[in-house]
PDB file of N, CA, C and O in Angstrom:
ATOM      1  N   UNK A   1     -12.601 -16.505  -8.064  1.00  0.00           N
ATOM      2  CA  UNK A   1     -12.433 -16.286  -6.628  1.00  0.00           C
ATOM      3  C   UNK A   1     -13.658 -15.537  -6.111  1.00  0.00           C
ATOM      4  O   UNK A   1     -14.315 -14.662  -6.675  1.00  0.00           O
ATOM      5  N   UNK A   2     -13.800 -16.050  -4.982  1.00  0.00           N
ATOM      6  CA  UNK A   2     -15.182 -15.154  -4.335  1.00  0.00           C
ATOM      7  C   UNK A   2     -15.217 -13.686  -3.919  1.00  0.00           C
ATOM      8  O   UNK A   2     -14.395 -13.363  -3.062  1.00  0.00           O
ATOM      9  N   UNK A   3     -15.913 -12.889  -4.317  1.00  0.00           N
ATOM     10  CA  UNK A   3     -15.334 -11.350  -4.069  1.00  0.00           C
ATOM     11  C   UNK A   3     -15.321 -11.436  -2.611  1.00  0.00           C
ATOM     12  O   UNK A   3     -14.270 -10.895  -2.269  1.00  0.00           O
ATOM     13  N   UNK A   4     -16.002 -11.873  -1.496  1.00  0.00           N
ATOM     14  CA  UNK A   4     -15.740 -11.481  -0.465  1.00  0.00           C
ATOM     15  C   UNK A   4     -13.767 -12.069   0.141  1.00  0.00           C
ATOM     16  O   UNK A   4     -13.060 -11.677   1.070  1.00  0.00           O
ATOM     17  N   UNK A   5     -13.568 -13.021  -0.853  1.00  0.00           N
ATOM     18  CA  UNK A   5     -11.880 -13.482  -0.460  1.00  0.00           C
ATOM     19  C   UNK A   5     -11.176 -12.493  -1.100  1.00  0.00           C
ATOM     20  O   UNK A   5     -10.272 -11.862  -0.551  1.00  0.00           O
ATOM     21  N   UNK A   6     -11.652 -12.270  -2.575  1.00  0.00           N
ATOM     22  CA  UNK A   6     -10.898 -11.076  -2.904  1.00  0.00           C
ATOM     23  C   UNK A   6     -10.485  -9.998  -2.123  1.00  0.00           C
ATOM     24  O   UNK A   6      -9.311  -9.640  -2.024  1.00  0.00           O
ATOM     25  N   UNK A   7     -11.320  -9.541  -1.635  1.00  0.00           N
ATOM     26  CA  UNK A   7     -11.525  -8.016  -0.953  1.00  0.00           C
ATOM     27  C   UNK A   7     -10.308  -7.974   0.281  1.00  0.00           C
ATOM     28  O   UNK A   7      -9.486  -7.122   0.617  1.00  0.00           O
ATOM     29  N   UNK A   8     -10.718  -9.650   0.870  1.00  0.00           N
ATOM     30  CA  UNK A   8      -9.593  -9.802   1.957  1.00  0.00           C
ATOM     31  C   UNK A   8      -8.623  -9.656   1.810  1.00  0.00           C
ATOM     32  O   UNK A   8      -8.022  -9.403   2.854  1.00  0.00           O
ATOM     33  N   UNK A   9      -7.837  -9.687   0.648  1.00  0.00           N
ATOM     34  CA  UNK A   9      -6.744 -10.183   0.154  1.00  0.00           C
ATOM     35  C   UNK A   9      -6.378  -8.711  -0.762  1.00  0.00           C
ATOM     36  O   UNK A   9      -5.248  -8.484  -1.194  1.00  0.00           O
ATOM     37  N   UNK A  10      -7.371  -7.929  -0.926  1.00  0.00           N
ATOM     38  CA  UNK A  10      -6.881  -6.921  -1.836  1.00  0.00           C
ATOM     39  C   UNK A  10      -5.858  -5.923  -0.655  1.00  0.00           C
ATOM     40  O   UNK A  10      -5.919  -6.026   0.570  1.00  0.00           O
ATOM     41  N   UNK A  11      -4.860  -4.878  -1.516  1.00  0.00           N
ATOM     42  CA  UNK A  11      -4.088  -4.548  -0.866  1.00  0.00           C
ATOM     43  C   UNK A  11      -4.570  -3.059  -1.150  1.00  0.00           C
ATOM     44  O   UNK A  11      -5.244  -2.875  -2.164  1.00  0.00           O
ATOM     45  N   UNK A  12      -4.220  -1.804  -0.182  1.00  0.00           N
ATOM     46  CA  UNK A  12      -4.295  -0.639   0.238  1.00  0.00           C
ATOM     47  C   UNK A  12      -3.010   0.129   0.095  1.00  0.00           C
ATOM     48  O   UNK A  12      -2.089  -0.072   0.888  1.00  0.00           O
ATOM     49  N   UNK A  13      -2.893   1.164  -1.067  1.00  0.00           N
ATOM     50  CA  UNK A  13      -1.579   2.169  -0.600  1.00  0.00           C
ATOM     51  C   UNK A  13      -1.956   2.900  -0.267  1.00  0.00           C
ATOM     52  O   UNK A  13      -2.809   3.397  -1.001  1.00  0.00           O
ATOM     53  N   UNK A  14      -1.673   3.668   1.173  1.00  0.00           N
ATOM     54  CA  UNK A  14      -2.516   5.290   1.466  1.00  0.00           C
ATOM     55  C   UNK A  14      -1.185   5.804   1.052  1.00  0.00           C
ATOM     56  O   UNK A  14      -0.100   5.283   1.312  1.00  0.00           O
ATOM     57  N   UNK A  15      -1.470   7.241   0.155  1.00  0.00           N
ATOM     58  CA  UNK A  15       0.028   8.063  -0.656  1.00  0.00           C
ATOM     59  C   UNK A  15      -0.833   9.473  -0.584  1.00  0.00           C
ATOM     60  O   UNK A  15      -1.957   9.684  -0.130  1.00  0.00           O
ATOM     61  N   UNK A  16      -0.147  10.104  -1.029  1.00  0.00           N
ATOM     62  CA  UNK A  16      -0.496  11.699  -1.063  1.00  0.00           C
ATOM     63  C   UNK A  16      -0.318  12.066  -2.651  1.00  0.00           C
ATOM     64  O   UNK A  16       0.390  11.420  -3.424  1.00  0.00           O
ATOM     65  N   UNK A  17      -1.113  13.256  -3.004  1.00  0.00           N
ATOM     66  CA  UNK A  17      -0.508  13.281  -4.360  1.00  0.00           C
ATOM     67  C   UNK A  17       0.921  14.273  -4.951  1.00  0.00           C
ATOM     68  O   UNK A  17       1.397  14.919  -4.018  1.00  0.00           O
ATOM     69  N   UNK A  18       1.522  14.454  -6.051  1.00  0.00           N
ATOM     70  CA  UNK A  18       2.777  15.054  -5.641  1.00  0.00           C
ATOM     71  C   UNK A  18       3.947  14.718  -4.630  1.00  0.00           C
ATOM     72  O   UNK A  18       4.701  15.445  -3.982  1.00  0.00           O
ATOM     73  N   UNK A  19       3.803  13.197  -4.747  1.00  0.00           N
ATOM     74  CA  UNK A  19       4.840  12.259  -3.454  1.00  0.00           C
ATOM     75  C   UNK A  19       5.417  11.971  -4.593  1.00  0.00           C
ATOM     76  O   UNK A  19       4.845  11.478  -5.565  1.00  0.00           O
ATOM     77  N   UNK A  20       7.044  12.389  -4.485  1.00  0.00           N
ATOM     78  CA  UNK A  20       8.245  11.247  -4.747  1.00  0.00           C
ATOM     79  C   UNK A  20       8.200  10.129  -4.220  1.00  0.00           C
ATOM     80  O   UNK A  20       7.984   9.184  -4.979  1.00  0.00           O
ATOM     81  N   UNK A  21       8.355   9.899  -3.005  1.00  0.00           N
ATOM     82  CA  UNK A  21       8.399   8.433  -2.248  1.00  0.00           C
ATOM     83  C   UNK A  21       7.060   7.852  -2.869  1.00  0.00           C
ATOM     84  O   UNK A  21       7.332   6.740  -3.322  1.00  0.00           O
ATOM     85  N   UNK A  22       5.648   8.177  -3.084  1.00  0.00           N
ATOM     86  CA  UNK A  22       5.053   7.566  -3.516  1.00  0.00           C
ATOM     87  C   UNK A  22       5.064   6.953  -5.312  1.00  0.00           C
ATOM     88  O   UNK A  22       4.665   6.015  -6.002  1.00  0.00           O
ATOM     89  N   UNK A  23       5.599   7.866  -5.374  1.00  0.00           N
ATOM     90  CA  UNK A  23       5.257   7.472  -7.402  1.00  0.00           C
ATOM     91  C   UNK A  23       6.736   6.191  -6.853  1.00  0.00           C
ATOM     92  O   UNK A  23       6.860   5.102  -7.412  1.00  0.00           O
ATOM     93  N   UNK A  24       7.666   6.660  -5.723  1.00  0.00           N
ATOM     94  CA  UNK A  24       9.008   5.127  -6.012  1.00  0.00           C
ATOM     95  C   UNK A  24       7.905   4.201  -5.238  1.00  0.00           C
ATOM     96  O   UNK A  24       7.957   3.071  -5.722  1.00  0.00           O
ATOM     97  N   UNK A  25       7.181   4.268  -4.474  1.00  0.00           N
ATOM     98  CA  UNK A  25       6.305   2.909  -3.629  1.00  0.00           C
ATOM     99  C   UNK A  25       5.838   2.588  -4.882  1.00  0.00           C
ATOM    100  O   UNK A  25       6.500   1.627  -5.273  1.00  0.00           O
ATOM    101  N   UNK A  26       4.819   2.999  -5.915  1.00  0.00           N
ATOM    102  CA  UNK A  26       4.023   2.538  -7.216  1.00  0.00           C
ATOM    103  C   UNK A  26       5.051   2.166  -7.941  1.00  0.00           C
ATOM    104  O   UNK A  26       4.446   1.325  -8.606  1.00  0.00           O
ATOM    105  N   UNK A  27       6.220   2.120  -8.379  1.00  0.00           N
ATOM    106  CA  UNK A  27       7.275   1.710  -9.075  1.00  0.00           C
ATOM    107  C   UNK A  27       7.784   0.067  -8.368  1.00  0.00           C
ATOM    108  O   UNK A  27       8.041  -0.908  -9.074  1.00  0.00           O
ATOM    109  N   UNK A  28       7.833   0.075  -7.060  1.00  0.00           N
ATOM    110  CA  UNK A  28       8.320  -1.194  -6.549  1.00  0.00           C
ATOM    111  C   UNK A  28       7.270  -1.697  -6.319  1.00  0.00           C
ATOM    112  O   UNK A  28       7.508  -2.622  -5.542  1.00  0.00           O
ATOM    113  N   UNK A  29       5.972  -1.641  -6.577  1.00  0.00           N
ATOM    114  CA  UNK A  29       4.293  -2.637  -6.126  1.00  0.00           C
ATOM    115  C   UNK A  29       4.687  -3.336  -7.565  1.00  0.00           C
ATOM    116  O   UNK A  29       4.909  -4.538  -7.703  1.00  0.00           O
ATOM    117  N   UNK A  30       4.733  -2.222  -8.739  1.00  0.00           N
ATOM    118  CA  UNK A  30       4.955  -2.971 -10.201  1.00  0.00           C
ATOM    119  C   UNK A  30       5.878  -4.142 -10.188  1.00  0.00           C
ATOM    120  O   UNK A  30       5.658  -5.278 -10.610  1.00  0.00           O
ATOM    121  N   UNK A  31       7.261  -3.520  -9.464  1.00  0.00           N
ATOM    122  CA  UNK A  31       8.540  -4.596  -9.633  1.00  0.00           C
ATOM    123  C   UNK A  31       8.037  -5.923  -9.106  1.00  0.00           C
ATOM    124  O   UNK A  31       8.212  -6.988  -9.698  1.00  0.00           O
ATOM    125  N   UNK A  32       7.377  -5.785  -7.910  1.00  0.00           N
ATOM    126  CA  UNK A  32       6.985  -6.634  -6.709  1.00  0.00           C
ATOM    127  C   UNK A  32       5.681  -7.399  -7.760  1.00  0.00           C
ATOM    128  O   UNK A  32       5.835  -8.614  -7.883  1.00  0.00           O
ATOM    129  N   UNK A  33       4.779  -6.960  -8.304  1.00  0.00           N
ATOM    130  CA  UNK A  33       3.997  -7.677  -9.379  1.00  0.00           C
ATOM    131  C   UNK A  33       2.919  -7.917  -8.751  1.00  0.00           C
ATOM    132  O   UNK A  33       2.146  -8.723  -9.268  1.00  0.00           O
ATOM    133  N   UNK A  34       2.609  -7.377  -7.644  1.00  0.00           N
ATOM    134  CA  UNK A  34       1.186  -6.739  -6.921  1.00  0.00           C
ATOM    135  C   UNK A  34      -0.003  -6.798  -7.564  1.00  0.00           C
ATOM    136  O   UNK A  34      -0.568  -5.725  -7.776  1.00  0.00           O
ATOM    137  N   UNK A  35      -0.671  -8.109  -8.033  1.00  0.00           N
ATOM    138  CA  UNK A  35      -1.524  -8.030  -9.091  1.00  0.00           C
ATOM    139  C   UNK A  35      -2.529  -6.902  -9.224  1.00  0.00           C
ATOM    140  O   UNK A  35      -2.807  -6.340 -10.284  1.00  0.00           O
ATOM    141  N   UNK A  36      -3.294  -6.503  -7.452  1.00  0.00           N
ATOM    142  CA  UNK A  36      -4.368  -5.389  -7.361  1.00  0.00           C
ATOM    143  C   UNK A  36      -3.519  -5.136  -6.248  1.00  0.00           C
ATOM    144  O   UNK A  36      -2.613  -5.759  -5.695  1.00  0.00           O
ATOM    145  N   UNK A  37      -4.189  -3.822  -6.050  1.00  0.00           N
ATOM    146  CA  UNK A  37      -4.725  -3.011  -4.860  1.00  0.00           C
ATOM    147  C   UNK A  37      -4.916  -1.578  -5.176  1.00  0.00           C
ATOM    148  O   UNK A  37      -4.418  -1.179  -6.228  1.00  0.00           O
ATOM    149  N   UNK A  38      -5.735  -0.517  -4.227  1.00  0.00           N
ATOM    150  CA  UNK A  38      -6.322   0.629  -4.235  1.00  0.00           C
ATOM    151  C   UNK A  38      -5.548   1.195  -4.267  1.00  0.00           C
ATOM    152  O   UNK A  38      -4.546   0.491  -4.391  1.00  0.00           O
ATOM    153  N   UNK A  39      -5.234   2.615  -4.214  1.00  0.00           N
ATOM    154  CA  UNK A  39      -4.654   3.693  -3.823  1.00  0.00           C
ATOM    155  C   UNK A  39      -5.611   4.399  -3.356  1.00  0.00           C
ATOM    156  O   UNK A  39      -6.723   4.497  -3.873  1.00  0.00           O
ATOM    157  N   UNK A  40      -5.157   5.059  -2.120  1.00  0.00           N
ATOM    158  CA  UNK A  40      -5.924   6.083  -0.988  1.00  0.00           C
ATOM    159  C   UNK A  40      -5.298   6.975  -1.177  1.00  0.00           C
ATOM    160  O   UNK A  40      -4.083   6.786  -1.109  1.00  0.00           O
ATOM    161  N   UNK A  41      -5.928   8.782  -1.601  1.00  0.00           N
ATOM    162  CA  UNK A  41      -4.946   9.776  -1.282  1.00  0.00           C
ATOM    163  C   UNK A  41      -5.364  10.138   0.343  1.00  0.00           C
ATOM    164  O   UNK A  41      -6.551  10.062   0.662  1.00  0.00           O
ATOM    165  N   UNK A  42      -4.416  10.501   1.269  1.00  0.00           N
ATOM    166  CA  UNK A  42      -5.150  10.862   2.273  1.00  0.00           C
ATOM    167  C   UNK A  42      -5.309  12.439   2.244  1.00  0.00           C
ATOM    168  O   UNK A  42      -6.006  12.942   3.125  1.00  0.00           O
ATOM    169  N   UNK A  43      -4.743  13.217   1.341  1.00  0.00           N
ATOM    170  CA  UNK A  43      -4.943  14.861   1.277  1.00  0.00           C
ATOM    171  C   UNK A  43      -6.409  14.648   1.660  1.00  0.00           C
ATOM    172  O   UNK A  43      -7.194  13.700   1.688  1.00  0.00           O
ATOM    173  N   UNK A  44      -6.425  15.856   1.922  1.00  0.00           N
ATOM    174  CA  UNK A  44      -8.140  16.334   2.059  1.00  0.00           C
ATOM    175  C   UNK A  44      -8.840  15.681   3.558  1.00  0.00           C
ATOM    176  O   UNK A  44      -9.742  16.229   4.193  1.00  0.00           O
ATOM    177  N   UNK A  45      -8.201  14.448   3.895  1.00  0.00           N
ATOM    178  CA  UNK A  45      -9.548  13.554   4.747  1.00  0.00           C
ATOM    179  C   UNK A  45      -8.640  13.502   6.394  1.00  0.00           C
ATOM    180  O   UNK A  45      -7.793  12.646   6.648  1.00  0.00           O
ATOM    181  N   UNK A  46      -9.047  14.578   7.326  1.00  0.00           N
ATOM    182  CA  UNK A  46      -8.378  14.845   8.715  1.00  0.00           C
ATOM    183  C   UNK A  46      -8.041  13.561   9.038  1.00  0.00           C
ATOM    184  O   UNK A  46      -6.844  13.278   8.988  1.00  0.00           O
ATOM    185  N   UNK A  47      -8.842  12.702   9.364  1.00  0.00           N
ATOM    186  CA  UNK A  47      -8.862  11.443   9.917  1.00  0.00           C
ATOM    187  C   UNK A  47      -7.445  10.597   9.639  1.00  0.00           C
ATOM    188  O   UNK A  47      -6.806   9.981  10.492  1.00  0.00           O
ATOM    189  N   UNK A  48      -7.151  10.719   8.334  1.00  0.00           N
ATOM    190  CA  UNK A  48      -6.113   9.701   7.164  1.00  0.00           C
ATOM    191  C   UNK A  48      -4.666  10.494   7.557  1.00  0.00           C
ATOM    192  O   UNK A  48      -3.588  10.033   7.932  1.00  0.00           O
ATOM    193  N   UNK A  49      -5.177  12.104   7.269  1.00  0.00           N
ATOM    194  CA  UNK A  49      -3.713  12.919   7.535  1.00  0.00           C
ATOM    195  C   UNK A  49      -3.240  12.473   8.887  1.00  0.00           C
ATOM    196  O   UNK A  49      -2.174  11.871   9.017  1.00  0.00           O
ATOM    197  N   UNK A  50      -4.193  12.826  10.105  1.00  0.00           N
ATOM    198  CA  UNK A  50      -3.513  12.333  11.040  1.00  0.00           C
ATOM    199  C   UNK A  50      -2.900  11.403  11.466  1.00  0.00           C
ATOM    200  O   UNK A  50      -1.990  11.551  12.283  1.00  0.00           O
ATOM    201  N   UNK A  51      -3.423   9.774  10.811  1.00  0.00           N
ATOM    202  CA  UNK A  51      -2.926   8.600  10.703  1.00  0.00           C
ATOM    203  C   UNK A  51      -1.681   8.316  10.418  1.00  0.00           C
ATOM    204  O   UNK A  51      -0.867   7.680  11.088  1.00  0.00           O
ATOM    205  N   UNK A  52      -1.535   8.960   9.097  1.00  0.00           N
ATOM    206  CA  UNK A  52      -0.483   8.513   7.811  1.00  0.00           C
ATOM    207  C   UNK A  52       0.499   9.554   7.219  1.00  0.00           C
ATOM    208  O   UNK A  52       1.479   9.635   6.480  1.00  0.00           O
ATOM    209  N   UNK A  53      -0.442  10.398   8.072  1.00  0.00           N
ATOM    210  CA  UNK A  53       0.395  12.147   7.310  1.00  0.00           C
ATOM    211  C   UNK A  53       2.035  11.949   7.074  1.00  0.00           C
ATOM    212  O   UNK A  53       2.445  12.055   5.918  1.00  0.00           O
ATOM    213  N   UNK A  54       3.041  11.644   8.216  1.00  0.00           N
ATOM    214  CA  UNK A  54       4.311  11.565   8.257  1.00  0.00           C
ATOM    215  C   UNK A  54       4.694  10.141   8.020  1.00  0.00           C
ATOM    216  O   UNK A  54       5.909  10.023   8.173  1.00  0.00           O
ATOM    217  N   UNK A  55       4.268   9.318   7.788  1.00  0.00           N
ATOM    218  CA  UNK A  55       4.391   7.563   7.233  1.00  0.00           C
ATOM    219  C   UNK A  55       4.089   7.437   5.467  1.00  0.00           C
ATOM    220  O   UNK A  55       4.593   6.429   4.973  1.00  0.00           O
ATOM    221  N   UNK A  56       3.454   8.200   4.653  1.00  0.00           N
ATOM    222  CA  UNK A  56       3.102   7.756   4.138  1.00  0.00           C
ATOM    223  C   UNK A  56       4.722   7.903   3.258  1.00  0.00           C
ATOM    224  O   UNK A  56       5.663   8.659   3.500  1.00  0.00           O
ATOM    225  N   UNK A  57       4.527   6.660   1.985  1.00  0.00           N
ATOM    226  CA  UNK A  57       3.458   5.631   1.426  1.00  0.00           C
ATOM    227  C   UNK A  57       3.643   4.541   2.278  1.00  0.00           C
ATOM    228  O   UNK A  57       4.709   4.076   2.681  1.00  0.00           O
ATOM    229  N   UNK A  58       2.296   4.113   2.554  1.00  0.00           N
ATOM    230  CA  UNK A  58       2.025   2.663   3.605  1.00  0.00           C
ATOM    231  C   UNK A  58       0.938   2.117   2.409  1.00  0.00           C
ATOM    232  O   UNK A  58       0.035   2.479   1.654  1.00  0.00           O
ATOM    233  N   UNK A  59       1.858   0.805   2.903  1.00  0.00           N
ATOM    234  CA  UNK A  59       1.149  -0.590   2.141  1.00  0.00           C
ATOM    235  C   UNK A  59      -0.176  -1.142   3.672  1.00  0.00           C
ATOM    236  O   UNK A  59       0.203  -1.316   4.831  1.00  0.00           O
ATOM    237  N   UNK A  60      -1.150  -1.248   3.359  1.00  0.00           N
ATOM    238  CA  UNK A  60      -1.999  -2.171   4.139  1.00  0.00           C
ATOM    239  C   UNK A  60      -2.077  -3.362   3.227  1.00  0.00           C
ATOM    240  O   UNK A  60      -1.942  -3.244   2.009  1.00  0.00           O
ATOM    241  N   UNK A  61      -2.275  -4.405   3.771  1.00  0.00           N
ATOM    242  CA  UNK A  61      -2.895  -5.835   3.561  1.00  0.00           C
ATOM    243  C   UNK A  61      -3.914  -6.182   3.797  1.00  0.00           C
ATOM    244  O   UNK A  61      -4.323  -5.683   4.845  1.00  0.00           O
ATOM    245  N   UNK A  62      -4.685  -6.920   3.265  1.00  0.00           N
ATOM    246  CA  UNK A  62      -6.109  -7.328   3.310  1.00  0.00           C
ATOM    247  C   UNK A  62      -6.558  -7.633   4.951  1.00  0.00           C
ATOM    248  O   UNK A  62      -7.717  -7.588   5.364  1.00  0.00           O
ATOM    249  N   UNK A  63      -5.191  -7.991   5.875  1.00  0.00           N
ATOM    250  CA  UNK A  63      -6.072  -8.456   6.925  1.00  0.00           C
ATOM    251  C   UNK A  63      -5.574  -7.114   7.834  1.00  0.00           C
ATOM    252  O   UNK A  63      -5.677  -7.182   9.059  1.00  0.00           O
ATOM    253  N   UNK A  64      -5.156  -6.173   7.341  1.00  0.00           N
ATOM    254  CA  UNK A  64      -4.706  -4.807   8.321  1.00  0.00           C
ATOM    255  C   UNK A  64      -3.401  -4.914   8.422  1.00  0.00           C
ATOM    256  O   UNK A  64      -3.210  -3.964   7.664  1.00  0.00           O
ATOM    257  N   UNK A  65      -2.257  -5.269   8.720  1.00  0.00           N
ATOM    258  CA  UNK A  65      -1.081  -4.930   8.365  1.00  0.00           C
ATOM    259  C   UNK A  65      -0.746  -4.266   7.908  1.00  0.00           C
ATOM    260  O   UNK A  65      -1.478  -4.090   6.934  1.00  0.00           O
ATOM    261  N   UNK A  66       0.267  -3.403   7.913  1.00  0.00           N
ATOM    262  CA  UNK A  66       0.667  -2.795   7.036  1.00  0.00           C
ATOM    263  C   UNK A  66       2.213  -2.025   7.103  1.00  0.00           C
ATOM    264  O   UNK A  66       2.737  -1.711   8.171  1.00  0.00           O
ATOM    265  N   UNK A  67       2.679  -1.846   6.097  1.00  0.00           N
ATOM    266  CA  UNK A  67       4.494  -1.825   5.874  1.00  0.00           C
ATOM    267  C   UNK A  67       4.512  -0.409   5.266  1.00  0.00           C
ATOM    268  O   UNK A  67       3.964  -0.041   4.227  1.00  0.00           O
ATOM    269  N   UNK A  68       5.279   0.329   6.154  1.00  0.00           N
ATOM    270  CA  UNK A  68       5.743   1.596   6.945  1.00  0.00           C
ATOM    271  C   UNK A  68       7.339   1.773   5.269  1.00  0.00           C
ATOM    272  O   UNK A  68       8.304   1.069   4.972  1.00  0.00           O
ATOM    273  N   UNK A  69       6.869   2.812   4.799  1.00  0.00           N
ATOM    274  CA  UNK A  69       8.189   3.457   3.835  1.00  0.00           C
ATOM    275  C   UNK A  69       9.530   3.408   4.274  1.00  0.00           C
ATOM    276  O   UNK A  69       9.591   4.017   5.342  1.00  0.00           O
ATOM    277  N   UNK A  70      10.471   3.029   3.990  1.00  0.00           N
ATOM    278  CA  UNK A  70      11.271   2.156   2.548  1.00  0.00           C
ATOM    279  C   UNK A  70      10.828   1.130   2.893  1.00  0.00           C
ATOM    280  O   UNK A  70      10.738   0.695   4.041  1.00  0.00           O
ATOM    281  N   UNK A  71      10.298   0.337   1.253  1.00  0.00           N
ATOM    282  CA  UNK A  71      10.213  -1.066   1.105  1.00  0.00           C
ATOM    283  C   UNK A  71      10.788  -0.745  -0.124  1.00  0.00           C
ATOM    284  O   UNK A  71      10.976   0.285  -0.772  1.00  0.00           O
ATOM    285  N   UNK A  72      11.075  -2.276  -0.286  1.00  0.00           N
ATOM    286  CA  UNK A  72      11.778  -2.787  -1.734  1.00  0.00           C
ATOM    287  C   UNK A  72      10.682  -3.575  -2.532  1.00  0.00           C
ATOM    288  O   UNK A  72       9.589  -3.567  -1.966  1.00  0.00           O
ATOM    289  N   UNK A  73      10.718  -4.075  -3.406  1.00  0.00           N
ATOM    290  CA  UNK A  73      10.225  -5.475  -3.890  1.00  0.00           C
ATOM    291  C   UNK A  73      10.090  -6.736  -3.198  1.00  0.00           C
ATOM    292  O   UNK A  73       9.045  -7.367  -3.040  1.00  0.00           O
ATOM    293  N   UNK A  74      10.966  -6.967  -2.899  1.00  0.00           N
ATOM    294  CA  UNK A  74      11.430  -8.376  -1.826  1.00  0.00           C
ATOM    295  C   UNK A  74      10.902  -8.203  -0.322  1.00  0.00           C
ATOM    296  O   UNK A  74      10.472  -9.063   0.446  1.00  0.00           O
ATOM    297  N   UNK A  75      10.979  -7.563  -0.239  1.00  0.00           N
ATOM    298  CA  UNK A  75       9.595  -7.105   1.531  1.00  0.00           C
ATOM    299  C   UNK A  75       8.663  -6.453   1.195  1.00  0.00           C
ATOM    300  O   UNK A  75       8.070  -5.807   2.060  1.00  0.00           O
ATOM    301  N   UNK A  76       8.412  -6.428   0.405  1.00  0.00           N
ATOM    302  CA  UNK A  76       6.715  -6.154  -0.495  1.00  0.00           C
ATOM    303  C   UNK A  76       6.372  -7.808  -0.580  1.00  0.00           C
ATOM    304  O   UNK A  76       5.382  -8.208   0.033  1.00  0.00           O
ATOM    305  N   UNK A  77       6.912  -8.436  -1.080  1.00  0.00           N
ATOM    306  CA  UNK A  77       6.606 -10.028  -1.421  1.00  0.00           C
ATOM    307  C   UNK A  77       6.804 -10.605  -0.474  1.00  0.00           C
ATOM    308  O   UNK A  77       6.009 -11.536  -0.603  1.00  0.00           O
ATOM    309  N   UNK A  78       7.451 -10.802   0.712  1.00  0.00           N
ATOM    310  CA  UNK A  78       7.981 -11.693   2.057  1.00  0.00           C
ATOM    311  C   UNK A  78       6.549 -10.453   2.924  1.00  0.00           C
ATOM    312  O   UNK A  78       5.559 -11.139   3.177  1.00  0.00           O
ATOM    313  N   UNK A  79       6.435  -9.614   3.158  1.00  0.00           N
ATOM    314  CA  UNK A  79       5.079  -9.260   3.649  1.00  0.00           C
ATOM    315  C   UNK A  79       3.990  -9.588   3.408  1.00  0.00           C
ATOM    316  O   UNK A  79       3.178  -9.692   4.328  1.00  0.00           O
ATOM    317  N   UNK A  80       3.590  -9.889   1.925  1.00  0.00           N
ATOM    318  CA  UNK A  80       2.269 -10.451   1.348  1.00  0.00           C
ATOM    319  C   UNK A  80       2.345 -12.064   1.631  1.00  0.00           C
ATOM    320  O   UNK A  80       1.320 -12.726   1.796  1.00  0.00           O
ATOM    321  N   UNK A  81       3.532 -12.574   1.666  1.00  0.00           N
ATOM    322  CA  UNK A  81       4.047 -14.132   1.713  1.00  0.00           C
ATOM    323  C   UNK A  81       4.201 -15.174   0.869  1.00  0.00           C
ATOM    324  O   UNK A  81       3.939 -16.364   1.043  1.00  0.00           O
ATOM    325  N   UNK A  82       4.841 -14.370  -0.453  1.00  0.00           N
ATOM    326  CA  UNK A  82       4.396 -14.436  -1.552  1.00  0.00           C
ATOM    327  C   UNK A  82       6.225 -14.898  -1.777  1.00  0.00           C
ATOM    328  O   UNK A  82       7.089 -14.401  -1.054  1.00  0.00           O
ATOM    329  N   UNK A  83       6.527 -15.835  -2.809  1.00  0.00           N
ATOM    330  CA  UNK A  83       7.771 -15.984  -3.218  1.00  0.00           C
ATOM    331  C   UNK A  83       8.228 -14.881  -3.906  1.00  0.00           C
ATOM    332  O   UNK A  83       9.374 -14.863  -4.354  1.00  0.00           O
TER     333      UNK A  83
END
């Protein structure tokens, strides 16, 4: 695959560190079978806290989307569009 399609397509968790809700978001990306994506902490970076501070863990998608805490597996996969 061409890295520039890759990249499109790669997925974004912004999480904090010391998150329950986040280590369960990294538990259902696994279930969900999420081949890649990053993890963002936003501690430390004003810009991210202000964004995401009270949302996080948020899934982004390669084209900006992105799915707002509780997700499951199954709207992890019907978001990506994935069976």
């Amino acid at each position: 695959m061409p890295s520039n399609e890759r990249l499109r397509m790669a997925c974004i968790l912004f999480q904090r560190d010391h998150c329950l809700l986040c280590d369960e978001a990294l538990a259902v990306l696994a279930e969900a079978r999420l081949p890649e994506f990053d993890s963002v902490f936003i501690d430390d970076d004003a810009y991210l806290e202000a964004r995401y501070g009270l949302r996080v863990p948020v899934l982004r998608d390669g084209n900006g989307r992105e799915l707002d805490w509780p997700f499951d597996a199954v709207r992890v996969r019907a978001f990506l569009g994935k069976p």
